[in-house]
N, C-alpha and C positions, 0 to 999 in steps of 0.2 A: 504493500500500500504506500502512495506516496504520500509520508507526511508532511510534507511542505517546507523541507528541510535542504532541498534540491539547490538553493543559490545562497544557502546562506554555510558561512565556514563552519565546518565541521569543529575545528579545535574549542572553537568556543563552549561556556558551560551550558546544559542541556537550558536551564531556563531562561539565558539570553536569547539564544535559537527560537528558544520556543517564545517569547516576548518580541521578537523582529517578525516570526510570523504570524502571530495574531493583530501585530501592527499593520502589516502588509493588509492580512483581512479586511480590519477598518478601512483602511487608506481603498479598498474597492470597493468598498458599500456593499457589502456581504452583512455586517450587523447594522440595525439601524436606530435612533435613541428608542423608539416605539416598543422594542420587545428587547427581554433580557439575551446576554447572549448565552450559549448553552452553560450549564452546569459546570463544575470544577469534575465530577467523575464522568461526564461526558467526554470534556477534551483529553483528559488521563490517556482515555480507550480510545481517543480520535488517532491521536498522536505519539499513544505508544509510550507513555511516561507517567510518573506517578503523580499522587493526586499533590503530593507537596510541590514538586515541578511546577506543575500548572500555578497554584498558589502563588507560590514566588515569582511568576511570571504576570499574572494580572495585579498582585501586588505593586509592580514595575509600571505598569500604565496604569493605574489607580493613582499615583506619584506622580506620574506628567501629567495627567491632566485629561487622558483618553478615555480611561472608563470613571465608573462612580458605581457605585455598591450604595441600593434604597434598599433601608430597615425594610424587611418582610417582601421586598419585593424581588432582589437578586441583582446582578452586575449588567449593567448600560454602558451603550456608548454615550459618552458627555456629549450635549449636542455644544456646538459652538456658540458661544456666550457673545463678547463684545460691542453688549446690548448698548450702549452710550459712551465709548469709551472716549469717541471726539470729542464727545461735550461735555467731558472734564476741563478743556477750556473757556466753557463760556458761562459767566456768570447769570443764568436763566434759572427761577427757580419757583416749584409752587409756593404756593402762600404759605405752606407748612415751613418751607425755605430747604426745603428737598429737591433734587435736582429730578423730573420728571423719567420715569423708571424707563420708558421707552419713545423715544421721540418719531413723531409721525413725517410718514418720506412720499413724496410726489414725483411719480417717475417722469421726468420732462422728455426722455430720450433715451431709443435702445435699438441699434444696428449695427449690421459690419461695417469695420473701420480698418484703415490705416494708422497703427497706432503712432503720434509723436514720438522725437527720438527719445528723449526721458522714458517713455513705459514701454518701448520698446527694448533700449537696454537695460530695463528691470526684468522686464518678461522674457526677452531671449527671444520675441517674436515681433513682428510689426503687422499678423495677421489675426488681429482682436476683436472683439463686440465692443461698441463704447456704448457706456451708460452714462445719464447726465441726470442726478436728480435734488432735489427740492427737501432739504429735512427742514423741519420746524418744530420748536417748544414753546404752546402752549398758544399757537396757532401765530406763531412767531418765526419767519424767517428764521432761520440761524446759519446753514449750511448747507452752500451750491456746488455738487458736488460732480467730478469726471472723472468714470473710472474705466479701466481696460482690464479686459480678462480673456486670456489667450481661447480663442475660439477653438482650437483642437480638442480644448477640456470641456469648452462649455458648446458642443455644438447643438444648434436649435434654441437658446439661449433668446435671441431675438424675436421668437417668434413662441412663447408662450406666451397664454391668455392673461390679461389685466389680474384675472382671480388668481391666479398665481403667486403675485407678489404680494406679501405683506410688510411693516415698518425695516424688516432685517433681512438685507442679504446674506448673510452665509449662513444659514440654517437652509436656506433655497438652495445653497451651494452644492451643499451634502446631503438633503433629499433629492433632490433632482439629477444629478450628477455625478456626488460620489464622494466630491473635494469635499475634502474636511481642513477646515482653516487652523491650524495650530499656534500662530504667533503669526506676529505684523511688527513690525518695525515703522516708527511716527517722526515725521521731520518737520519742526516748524521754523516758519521764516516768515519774513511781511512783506507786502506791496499794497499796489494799490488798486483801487475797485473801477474794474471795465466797466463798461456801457453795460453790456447783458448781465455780469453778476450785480450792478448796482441795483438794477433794475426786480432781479432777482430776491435780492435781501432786503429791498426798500430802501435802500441809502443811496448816499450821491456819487458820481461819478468821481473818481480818485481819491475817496476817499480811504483811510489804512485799513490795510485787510490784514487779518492774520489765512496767513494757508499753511495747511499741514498735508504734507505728504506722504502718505502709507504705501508700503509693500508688504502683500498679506501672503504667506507661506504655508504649505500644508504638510502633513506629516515626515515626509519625505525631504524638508527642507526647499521643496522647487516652489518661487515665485508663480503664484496662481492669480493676484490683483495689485495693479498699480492704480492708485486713484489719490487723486487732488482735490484738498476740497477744502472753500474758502468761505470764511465767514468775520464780522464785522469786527476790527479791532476794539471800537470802543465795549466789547464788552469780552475781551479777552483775558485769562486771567490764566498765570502759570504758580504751580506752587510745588517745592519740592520738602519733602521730608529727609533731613540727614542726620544719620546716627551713626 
């Protein structure tokens, strides 16, 4: 039987092997957050190893961040979080002075594209779907956003139905397609506000923008989204904790 041990080194110890290929699994959308994945004495007998093996193996993604173990319920794949992480920057908040749990997104624009050189040499591709959308807190402009995502991974991307989309791309990423987004990498820097983002956010023409620049990666370490996305300096606020 193949146990899915075929590209991965042998010398290594049996539950890193076996932690790379349960990894791989995710990373195909073989489990999905919706149902546990099999049993710890399931995979033993899948893969030919004992039950503490397996253990110390989803112990190993339960740690990064891949799976999650619900009281009474059994072991999930995490679905992808990074439910507001932009709007750590912008001082928007409800009247509790909570920062709103999920900000709501208007998709302006989604079709094949010729990616710019920036997302192009993030992506390793210049053959992308560009998305261009509208988030807002609290029925507030906040962030006009351009993003690319290599169309080899995402193909048909463009032409699924309105009902499709809800506030969060990457939960879309990895039901639909497979990509599961692991880590992003955030670059910010300031200019100033075009015509169409001013127009966009409500504010004036050149006026200071903060943009932040993300490259979103998936299990695998491969750049899966490069997106730009710019919102009003005068409500921009950075703050670091150092210990």
């Amino acid at each position: 039987m193949n146990n899915g041990y075929a590209t991965i080194d042998s010398r290594l110890p049996a539950y890193v092997r076996l932690r790379d290929t349960l990894t791989a699994r995710i990373g195909t959308g073989d489990w999905t957050p919706d149902q546990p994945i099999p049993s710890e004495a399931r995979l033993a007998a899948e893969f030919d190893v004992s039950v503490g093996t397996v253990r110390k193996a989803v112990d190993g993604l339960v740690d990064e961040g891949l799976l999650e173990r619900r009281q009474g319920s059994g072991t999930f794949v995490r679905a992808p979080s990074f439910n507001a992480t932009l709007f750590r920057f912008f001082a928007i908040r409800e009247s509790d002075g909570a920062l709103p749990s999920i900000p709501s997104s208007n998709m302006v624009l989604r079709s094949l594209a010729k990616a710019p050189k920036e997302a192009a040499e993030a992506l390793g591709t210049e053959d992308t779907i560009k998305i261009v959308r509208l988030r807002s807190l609290l029925d507030q402009p906040v962030l006009s956003e351009e993003i690319y995502i290599p169309a080899s991974r995402f193909a048909g991307f463009e032409q699924l139905p309105e009902a499709a989309f809800g506030p969060l791309l990457y939960p879309l990423y990895f039901e639909r397609f497979g990509v599961l987004v692991k880590r992003a990498i955030d670059e910010v820097s300031f200019g100033q506000a075009s015509e169409v983002i001013a127009k966009r956010l409500r504010i004036n023409i050149n006026d200071p923008l903060a943009v932040i620049r993300r490259t979103a990666f998936d299990i695998e370490g491969k750049p899966v989204e490069w997106r730009i996305a710019s919102g009003s300096a005068a409500g921009f606020r950075y703050r670091s904790d150092i210990n």
